[in-house]
Structure formats: structure tokens, C-alpha cells
C-alpha positions as CSV (number, residue, x, y, z in Angstrom):
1,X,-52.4,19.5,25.3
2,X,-50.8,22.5,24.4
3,X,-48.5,22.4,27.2
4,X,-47.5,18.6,26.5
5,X,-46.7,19.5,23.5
6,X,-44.0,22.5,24.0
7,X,-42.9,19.9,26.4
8,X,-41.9,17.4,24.2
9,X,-40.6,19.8,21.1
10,X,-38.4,21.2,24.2
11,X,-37.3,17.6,24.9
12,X,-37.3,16.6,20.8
13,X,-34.4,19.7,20.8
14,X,-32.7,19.3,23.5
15,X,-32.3,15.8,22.1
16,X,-31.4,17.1,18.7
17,X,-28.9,19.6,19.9
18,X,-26.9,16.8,21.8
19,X,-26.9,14.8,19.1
20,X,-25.0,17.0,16.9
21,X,-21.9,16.5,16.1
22,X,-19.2,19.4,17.1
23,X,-16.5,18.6,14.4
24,X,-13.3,20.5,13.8
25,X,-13.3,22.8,11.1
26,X,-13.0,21.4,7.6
27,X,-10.0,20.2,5.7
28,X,-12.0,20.6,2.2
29,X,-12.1,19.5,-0.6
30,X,-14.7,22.1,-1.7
31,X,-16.2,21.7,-4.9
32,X,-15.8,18.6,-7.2
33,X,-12.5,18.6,-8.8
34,X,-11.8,18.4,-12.7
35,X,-10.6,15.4,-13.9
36,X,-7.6,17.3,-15.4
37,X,-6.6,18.5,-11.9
38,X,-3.1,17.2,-11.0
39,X,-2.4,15.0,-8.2
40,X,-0.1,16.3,-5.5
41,X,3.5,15.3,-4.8
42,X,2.7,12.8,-2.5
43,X,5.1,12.0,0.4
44,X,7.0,8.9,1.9
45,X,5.1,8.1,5.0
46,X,7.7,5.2,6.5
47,X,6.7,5.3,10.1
48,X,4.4,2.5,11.5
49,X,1.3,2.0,9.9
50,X,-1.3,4.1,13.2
51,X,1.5,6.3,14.4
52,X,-0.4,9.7,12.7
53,X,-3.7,10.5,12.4
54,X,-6.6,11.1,14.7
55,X,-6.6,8.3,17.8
56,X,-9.7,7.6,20.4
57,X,-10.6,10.9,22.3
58,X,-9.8,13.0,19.7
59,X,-12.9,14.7,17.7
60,X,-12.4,14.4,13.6
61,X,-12.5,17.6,11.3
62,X,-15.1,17.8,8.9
63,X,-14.5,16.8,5.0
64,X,-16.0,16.6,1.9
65,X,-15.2,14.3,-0.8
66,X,-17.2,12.6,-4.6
67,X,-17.9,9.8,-5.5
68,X,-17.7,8.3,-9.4
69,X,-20.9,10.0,-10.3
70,X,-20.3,13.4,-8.2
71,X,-22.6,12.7,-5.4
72,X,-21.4,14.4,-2.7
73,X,-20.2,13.0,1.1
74,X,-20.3,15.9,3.7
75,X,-19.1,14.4,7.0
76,X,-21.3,16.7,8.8
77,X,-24.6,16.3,7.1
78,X,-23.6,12.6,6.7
79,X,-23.6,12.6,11.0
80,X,-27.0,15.2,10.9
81,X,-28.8,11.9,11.5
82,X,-27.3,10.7,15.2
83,X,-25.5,7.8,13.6
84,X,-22.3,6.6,13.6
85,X,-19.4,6.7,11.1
86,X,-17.2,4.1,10.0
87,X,-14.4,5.4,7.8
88,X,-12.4,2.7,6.1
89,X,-9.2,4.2,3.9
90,X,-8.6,2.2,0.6
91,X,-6.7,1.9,-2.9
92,X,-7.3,-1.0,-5.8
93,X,-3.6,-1.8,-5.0
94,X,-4.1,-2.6,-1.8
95,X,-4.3,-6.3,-1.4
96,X,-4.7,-5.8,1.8
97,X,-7.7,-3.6,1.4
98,X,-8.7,-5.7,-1.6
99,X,-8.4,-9.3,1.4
100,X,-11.0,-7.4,3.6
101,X,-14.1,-6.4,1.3
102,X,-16.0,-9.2,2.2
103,X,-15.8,-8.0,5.8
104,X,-17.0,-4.5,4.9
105,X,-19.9,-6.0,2.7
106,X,-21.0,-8.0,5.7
107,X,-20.7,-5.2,8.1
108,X,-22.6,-2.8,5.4
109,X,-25.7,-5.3,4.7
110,X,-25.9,-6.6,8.6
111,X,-25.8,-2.6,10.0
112,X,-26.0,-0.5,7.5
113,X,-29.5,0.9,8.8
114,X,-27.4,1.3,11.7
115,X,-24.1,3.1,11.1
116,X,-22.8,5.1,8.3
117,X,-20.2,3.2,6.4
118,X,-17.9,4.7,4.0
119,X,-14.9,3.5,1.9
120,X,-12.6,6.5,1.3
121,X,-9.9,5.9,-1.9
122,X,-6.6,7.2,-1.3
123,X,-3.3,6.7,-3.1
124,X,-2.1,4.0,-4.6
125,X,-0.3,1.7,-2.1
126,X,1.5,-0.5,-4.6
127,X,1.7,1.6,-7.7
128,X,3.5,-0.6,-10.7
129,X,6.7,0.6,-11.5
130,X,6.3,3.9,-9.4
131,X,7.4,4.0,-6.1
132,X,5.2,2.9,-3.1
133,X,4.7,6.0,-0.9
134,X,4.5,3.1,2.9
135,X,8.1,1.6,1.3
136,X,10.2,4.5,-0.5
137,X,10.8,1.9,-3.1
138,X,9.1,-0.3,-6.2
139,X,6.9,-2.7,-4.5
140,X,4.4,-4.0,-6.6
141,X,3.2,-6.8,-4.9
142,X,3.3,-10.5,-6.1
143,X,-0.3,-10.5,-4.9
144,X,-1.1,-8.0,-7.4
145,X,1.0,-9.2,-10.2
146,X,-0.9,-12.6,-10.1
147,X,-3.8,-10.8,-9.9
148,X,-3.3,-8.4,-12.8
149,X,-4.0,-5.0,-10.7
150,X,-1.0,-3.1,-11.9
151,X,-1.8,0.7,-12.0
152,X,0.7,3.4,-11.5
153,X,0.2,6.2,-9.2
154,X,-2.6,8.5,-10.9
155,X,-1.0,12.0,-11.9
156,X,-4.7,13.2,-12.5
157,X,-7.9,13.0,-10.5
158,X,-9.9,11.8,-13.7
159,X,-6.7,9.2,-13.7
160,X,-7.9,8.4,-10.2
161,X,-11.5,8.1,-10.9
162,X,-10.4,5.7,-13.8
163,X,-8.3,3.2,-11.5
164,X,-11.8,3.5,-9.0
165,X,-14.1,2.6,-11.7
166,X,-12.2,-0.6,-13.2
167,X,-12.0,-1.7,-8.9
168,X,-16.3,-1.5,-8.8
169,X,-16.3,-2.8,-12.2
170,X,-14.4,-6.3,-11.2
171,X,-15.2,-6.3,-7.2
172,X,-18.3,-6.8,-5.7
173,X,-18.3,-3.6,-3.1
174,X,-21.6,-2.8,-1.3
175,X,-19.8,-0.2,0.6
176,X,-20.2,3.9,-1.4
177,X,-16.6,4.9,-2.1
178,X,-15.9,8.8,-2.1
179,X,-12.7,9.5,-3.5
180,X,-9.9,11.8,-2.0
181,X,-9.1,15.2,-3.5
182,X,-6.5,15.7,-5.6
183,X,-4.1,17.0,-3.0
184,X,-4.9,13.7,-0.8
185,X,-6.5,15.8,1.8
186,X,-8.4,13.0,3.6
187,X,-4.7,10.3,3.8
188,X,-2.7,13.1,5.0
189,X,-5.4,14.2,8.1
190,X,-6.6,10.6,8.3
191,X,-3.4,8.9,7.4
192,X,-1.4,8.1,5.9
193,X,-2.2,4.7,6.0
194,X,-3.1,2.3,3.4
195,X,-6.4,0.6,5.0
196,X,-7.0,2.5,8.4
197,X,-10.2,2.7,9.9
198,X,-12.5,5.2,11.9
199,X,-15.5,4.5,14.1
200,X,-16.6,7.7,14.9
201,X,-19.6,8.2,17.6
202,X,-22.2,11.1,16.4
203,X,-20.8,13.7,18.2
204,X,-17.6,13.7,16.0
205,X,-15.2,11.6,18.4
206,X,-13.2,8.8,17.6
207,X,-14.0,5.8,19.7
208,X,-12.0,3.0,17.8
209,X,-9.3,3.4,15.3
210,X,-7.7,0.5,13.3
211,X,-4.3,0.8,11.9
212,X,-5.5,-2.2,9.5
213,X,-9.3,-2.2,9.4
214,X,-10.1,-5.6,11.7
215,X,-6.7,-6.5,11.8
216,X,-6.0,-9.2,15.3
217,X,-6.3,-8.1,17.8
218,X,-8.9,-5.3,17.0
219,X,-12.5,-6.4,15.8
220,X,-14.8,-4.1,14.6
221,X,-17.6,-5.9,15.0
222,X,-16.5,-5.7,19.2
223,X,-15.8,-2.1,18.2
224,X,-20.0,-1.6,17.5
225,X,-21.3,-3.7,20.2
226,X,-19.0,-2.2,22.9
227,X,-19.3,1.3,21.9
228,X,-23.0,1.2,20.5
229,X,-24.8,-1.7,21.6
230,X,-25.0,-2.7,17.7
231,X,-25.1,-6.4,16.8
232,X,-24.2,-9.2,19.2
233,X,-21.9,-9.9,22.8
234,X,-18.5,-10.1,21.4
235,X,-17.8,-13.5,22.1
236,X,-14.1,-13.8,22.4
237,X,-13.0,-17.6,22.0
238,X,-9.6,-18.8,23.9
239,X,-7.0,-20.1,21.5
240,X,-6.3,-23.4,22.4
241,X,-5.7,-24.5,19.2
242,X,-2.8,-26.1,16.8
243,X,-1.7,-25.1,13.1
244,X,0.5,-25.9,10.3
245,X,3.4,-24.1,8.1
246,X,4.1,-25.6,5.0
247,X,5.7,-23.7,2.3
248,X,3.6,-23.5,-1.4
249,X,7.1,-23.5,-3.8
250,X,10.7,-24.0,-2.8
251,X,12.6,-22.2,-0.1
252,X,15.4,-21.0,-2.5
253,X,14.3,-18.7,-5.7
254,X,16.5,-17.2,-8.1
255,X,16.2,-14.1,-10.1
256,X,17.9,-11.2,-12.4
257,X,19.5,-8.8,-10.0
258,X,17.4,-6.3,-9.6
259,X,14.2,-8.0,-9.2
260,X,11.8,-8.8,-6.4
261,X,12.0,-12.3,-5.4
262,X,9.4,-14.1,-3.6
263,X,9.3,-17.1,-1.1
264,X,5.5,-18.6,-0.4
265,X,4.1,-20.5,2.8
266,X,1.0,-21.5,3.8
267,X,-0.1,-21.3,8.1
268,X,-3.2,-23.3,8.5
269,X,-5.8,-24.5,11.4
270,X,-6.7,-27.9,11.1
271,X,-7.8,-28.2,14.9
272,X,-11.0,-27.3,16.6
273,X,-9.9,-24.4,18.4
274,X,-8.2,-20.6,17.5
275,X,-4.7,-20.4,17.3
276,X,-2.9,-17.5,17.8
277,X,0.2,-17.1,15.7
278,X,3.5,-15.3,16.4
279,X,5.4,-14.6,13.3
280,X,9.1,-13.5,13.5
281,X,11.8,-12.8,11.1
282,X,14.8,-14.7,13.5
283,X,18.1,-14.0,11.2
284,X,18.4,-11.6,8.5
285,X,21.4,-12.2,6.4
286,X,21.5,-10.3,3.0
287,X,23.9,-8.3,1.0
288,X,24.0,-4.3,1.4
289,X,21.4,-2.8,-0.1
290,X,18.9,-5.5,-0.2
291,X,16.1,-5.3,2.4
292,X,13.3,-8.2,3.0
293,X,10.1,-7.5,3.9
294,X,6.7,-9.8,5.8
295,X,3.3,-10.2,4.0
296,X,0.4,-12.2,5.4
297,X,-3.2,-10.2,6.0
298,X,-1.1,-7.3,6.3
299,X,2.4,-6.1,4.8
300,X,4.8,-5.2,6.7
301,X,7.7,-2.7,6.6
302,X,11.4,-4.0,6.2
303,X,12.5,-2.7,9.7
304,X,9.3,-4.3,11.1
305,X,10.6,-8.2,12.6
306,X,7.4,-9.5,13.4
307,X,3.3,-9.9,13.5
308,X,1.0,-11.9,14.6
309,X,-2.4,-13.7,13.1
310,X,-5.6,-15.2,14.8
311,X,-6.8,-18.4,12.9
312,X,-10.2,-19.7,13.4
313,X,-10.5,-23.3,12.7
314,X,-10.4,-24.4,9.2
315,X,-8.9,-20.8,8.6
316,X,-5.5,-20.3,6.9
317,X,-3.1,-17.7,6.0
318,X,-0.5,-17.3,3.3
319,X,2.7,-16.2,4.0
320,X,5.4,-14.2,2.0
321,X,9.1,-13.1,2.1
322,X,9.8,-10.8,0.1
323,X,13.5,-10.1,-1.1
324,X,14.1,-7.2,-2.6
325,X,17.7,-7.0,-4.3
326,X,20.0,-4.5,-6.1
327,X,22.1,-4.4,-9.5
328,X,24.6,-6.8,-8.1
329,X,23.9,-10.6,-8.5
330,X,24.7,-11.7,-4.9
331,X,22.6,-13.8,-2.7
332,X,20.6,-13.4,0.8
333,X,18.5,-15.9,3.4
334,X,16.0,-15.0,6.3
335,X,15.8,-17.5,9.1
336,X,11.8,-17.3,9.7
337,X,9.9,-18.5,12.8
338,X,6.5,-19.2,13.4
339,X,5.6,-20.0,17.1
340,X,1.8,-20.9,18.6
341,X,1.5,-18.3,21.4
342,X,-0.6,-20.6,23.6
343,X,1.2,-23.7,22.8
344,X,5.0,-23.3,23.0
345,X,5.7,-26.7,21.6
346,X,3.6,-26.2,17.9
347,X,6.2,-24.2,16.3
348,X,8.3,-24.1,12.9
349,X,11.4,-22.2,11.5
350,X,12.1,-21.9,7.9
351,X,15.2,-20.6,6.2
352,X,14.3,-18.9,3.1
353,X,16.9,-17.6,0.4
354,X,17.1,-15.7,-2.5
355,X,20.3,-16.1,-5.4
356,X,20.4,-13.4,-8.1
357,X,22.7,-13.4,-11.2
358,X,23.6,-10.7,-13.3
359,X,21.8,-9.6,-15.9
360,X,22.6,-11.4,-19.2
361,X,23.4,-8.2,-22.1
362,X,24.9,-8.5,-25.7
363,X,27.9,-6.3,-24.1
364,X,28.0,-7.8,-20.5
365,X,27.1,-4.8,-18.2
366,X,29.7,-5.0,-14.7
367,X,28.2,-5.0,-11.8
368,X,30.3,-2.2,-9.5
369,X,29.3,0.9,-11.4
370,X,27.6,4.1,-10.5
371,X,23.9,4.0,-10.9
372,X,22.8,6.6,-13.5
373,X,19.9,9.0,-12.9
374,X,17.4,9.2,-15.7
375,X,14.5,11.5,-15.8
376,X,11.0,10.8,-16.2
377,X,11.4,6.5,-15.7
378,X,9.3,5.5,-17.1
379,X,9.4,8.0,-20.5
380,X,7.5,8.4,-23.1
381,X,8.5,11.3,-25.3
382,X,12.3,11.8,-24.1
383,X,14.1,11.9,-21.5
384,X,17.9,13.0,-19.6
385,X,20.6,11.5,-18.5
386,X,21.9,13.5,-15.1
387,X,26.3,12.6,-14.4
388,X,28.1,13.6,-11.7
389,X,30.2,16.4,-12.2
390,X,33.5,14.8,-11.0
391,X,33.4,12.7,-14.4
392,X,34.1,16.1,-16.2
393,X,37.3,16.8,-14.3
394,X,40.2,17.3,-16.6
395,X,40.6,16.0,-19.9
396,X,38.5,13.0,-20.1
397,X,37.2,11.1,-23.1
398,X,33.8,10.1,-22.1
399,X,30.9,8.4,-24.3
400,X,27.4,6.9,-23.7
401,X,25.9,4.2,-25.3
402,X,22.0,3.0,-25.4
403,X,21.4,-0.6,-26.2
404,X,18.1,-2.2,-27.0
405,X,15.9,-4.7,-24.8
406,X,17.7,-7.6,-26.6
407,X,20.8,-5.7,-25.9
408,X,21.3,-3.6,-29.1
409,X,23.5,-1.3,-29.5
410,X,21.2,1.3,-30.5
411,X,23.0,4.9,-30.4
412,X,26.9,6.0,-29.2
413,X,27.6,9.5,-28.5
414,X,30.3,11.3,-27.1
415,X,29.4,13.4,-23.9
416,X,31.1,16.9,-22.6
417,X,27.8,17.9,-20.1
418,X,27.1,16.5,-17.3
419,X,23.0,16.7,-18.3
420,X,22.3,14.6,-21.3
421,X,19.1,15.0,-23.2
422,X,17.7,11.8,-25.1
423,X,14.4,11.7,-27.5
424,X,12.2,8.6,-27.5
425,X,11.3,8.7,-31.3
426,X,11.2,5.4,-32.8
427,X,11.9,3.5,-29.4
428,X,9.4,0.8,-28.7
429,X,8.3,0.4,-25.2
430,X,10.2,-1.8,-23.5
431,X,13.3,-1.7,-20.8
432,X,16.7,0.1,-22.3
433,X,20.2,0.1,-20.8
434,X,22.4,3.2,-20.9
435,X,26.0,3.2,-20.1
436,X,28.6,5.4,-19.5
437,X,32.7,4.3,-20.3
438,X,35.7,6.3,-20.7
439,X,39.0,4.6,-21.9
440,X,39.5,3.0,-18.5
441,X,36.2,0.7,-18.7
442,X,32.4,1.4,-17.5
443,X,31.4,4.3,-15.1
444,X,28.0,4.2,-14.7
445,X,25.1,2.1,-15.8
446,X,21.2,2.7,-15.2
447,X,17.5,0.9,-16.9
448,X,15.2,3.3,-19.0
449,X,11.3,1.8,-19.4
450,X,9.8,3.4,-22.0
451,X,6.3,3.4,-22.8
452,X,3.6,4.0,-25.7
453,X,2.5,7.8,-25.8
């Protein structure tokens, strides 16, 4: 008996010792941060959406992040039990992210037992009014301005754990979330990407990654059965079917110059079989220095041209083009094209088109003037008005002028330096106009938001 014995504990850690996981050394975060622990600088990431990060074969460092309450996630202990991992990236601005919880939920309560599954929250991806790290400009979202999830880009991690607690207090996530460090440890090893995935087996190696978690064509439910044996067969339908492109408003929307317009469609699958989509932006015509972007599960960067969606039937997908414009009122169309893959014949085109007039102010602001950089926008206390230094060559008469929201005059003051220093005092929050002029007419022209303190 004895001998039987020392032959299975032998066996029992053998077993044990395979089964641990031989992860690369860890990229932190150490103890829990402070909530008044700033947030780093975080970088433009405009490549495509998968191109860094780990990919299958490689083996994953360890980590360890908090959640809301400080419970802590160690990736190692977390994989002490032979399970897998599923790591799913995320932010509440994320509509993306926010379109796919119901997925997650069902993956969590069907194999939870099964495989470790944890949503990691990373920078904002469509901060309002700051600038979104995947675009290098303003993008919002119309998704999230219908939807009321406007949030700027957390300069604190207590500011972080903030924006986390209003997302669990108005979505239903079954998922734990364990929120990156203040120096966005986790998106820039993992990342950056704003709702990547991880299956990782228990040995530390990544065996499916997901540039979009369960984006077409990867399917992480095929992911677990083909790697792990977990759940059923994946039964991979052929797409035989038909769908539909109707737009949702008109194909021509108008604007303030400046703004983001948006044009809204609607692919549907009204047949009895999946149809797979090819989307393609055909003819790009817009003024210099506009850009138009694709949005339907997934957003896509300005230089990306096209996509592609599964629809099962009775599914349907909404489409949107986004226009993003300058200062100058001008106007821009995109020639879209939406094709059935299997099914050369089911196919639509769409122009869509965006007008923009100038912005309407008491002293009629001209369009071909320098922009003006102001520091902080948005500002609370005060702020500074940064020229260019050629505007100071010889003997110039220069002045600048602040007009109100309703277009005000509000302060005139003559300028000799090319940095300008401005207080906030008595401004209410709202969006302020500054212009330069000398004798000859307007130089330069830029927006101020300012904000309650």
C-alpha cells in the first residue's frame, strides 16, 4: 500500500509540475496604487488594431492588477489551478467592447468552472473631448453620445476606478474586471488595443489571440473547443444567404465646420442562411484635412478601406460613416459598397456626403487663418495662448480678442510676446473664440472649452 501510494504522489507531481505555467517575468504593477497616482502620458498607437502584442506561440509575462475593491489578480496564481486564461482588454468608451458583453457573460456562466475569464480596463478608447489614443484625433463616438458615456481620459487612477464603477453600475457584467496600473502596464505589453483578446493555455502560451474579441472570422467559442475540448463541435454554417442595406437618416448631413458628422445604414439578414458581408469604402472625395472613417461591430481607422461582417439569419448590423471635418466650411462624399461575398449579384453602393458651413459669430470669424495653440483645452483655471514668432517680426501692431459663446466680445488686449497668459475667473463653462488681427485683417483663430473647477 505504501508503495502504491509513493506511486501515485510521484504521478500527482509529475502531473502538478507539468501543469505549471513557465511565464515570462512580470511587468508589475506591484502593490495597489493610490487613487491620487497620475496616469501616464499615453501614446498614439495608429497601426492596425493586432499588429503588437503577444501572438500564438509566444508565452505571456506575468502581471498583476486590482480590481474596484482591491482584490488582487496574479496571473500566475490565477493559472496555479491548470486552467485556462481568457484575457479580454476593455474601456466604458468602447462601444465596441460595450456591443460584446453579452458574449462574455455567456462565455463566463456556460465555462466559467472551466476557464479563467478576465476583463482587463484599459484606457479610454473614445475619451470626450480628449484625443483618442487608436485615432490621434477627437473621436467621441456618435454611439456614445446617444448613449451618454462621455468620459475624458482619466488623469488619475482613483479617476479611472470612478469611470469603472459608473460601467458595473449601469451594465450588467458577470465577467471580474481588474484594472490597469496607472502607467497602462497591461495595454502597452498586451496592446494596445482597445478590445483584444487572450486565450492562454495553462502553461502560459498563447493559443488564440483576437484583435477584436470574437470578431468574423475568429470565434472564441471554436477557440475553446479546438484548443481545449470545452463546449461543443464548432459547427461552421456556409453562407448562402441574402441581406439588405438601407440607410436609417439621409445620405447628405450638414454641420458647423469643425464637427463630426455622421451618415447611418442598416445591413440586415432576412433570409434563412449566413451571409457574409464585404464592406468597402469605393471613392473617397473630401477636402484637405478631413478624413472619413468605417464603424459597424468594429471601428475602423481612416486609412483602413474595408471590413467584413458575418450575419446569422434574422441578424443585422448598423453601419456608420463618419466625416470628420476642419475649420473650413467645405463639403466631402464617400462612394460606399457593400457586396455578398458568396453571392456576387446581392450587392449595394451608397454615396454618402457631408456639407459644413462656417461657423455663425457676432464678428464673422474667416476661414483661412492660422489655427492658434491654446494650453490646457479644455481649462479650468487659466490658460495660454502660444504665436508663432514670425508675427513679432518688425514693427507690427498686433491685438487679441476673446469673444463669448454667443459671440461676445469679452476682453481686447494688445500683444508684444509671443506666449500669452489668460485667467478663467468669471468665465462660464462653455466654448470661447480667440482671435488674433493686426491692421491688415485676422491672423490666427482657435476654440477654448472651459469648464467648472
Amino acid at each position: 500500500m505504501k508503495c502504491r501510494f509513493t506511486f501515485l504522489l510521484t504521478l500527482l507531481s509529475l502531473f502538478v509540475a507539468y501543469g505549471q505555467p513557465n511565464l515570462k517575468p512580470s511587468i508589475g504593477i506591484g502593490p495597489e496604487p493610490a487613487n491620487n497616482d497620475e496616469v501616464c502620458e499615453i501614446p498614439l498607437y495608429l497601426e492596425s488594431i493586432g499588429a503588437a502584442g503577444y501572438f500564438v506561440g509566444d508565452t505571456v509575462p506575468d502581471f498583476n492588477l486590482y480590481d474596484l475593491d482591491g482584490n488582487e489578480l496574479s496571473l500566475a496564481q490565477s493559472m496555479a489551478d491548470g486552467k485556462p486564461v481568457l484575457l479580454i482588454s476593455a474601456s466604458y468608451t468602447c462601444f465596441v467592447f460595450r456591443g460584446k458583453v453579452d458574449v462574455i457573460n455567456q462565455l463566463f456562466d456556460q465555462y466559467g468552472d472551466e476557464i479563467n475569464i478576465y476583463i482587463i480596463y484599459t484606457v479610454e478608447a473614445h475619451p470626450n473631448i480628449d484625443i483618442s489614443p487608436y485615432y490621434g484625433f477627437v473621436n467621441v463616438g456618435s454611439s456614445n453620445i446617444t448613449e451618454g458615456v462621455l468620459y475624458e481620459q482619466p488623469e488619475t487612477y482613483g479617476q479611472r476606478k470612478a469611470v469603472v464603477s459608473d460601467m458595473l453600475t449601469n451594465m450588467d457584467i458577470h465577467a471580474p474586471v481588474y484594472i490597469d496600473g496607472p502607467c497602462n502596464e497591461w495595454w502597452a505589453h498586451f496592446g494596445p488595443a482597445p478590445n483584444n483578446a487572450y486565450l492562454i493555455d495553462p502553461s502560459g502560451v498563447v493559443v488564440a489571440k483576437h484583435p477584436w474579441f470574437d470578431k468574423y472570422p475568429n470565434d472564441m467559442y471554436c477557440d475553446l473547443y479546438t484548443n481545449f475540448g470545452i463546449g461543443d463541435e464548432c459547427d461552421v454554417q456556409p453562407t448562402v444567404g441574402e441581406f439588405d442595406f438601407f440607410l436609417t437618416g439621409d445620405s447628405t448631413v450638414t454641420g458647423d465646420a469643425g464637427q463630426t458628422l455622421y451618415v447611418h445604414g442598416k445591413l440586415e439578414n432576412n433570409s434563412d442562411g449566413n451571409v457574409l458581408i464585404e464592406i468597402r469604402r469605393m471613392i473617397e472625395d473630401v477636402p484637405a484635412g478631413w478624413a472619413t472613417s468605417m464603424c459597424t461591430d468594429i471601428c475602423l481607422a481612416p486609412g483602413t478601406d474595408s471590413t467584413s461582417a458575418l450575419l446569422e439569419p434574422g441578424e443585422f448590423l448598423l453601419y456608420t460613416m463618419y466625416f470628420y471635418t476642419n475649420e473650413v466650411a467645405n463639403e466631402g462624399q464617400v462612394l460606399m459598397g457593400f457586396r455578398n461575398v458568396d453571392s456576387p449579384q446581392n450587392r449595394f453602393s451608397q454615396w454618402m456626403q457631408a456639407t459644413t458651413t462656417a461657423v455663425p459669430t457676432a464678428v464673422g470669424e474667416a476661414p483661412e487663418v492660422d489655427p492658434m495653440s491654446l494650453f490646457p483645452n479644455p481649462a479650468t483655471t487659466g490658460f495660454q495662448v502660444q504665436l508663432p514668432g514670425r508675427y513679432f517680426e518688425g514693427q507690427k501692431e498686433l491685438w487679441m480678442e476673446v469673444f463669448s459663446p454667443a459671440g461676445v466680445l469679452l476682453e481686447k488686449r494688445t500683444v508684444d510676446q509671443p506666449t500669452v497668459t489668460f485667467s478663467a475667473a468669471g468665465l462660464s463653462p462653455g466654448l470661447y473664440v480667440l482671435r488674433l488681427s493686426d491692421k491688415r485683417g485676422l491672423l490666427a483663430s482657435g476654440k477654448l472649452l472651459i469648464q467648472a473647477f
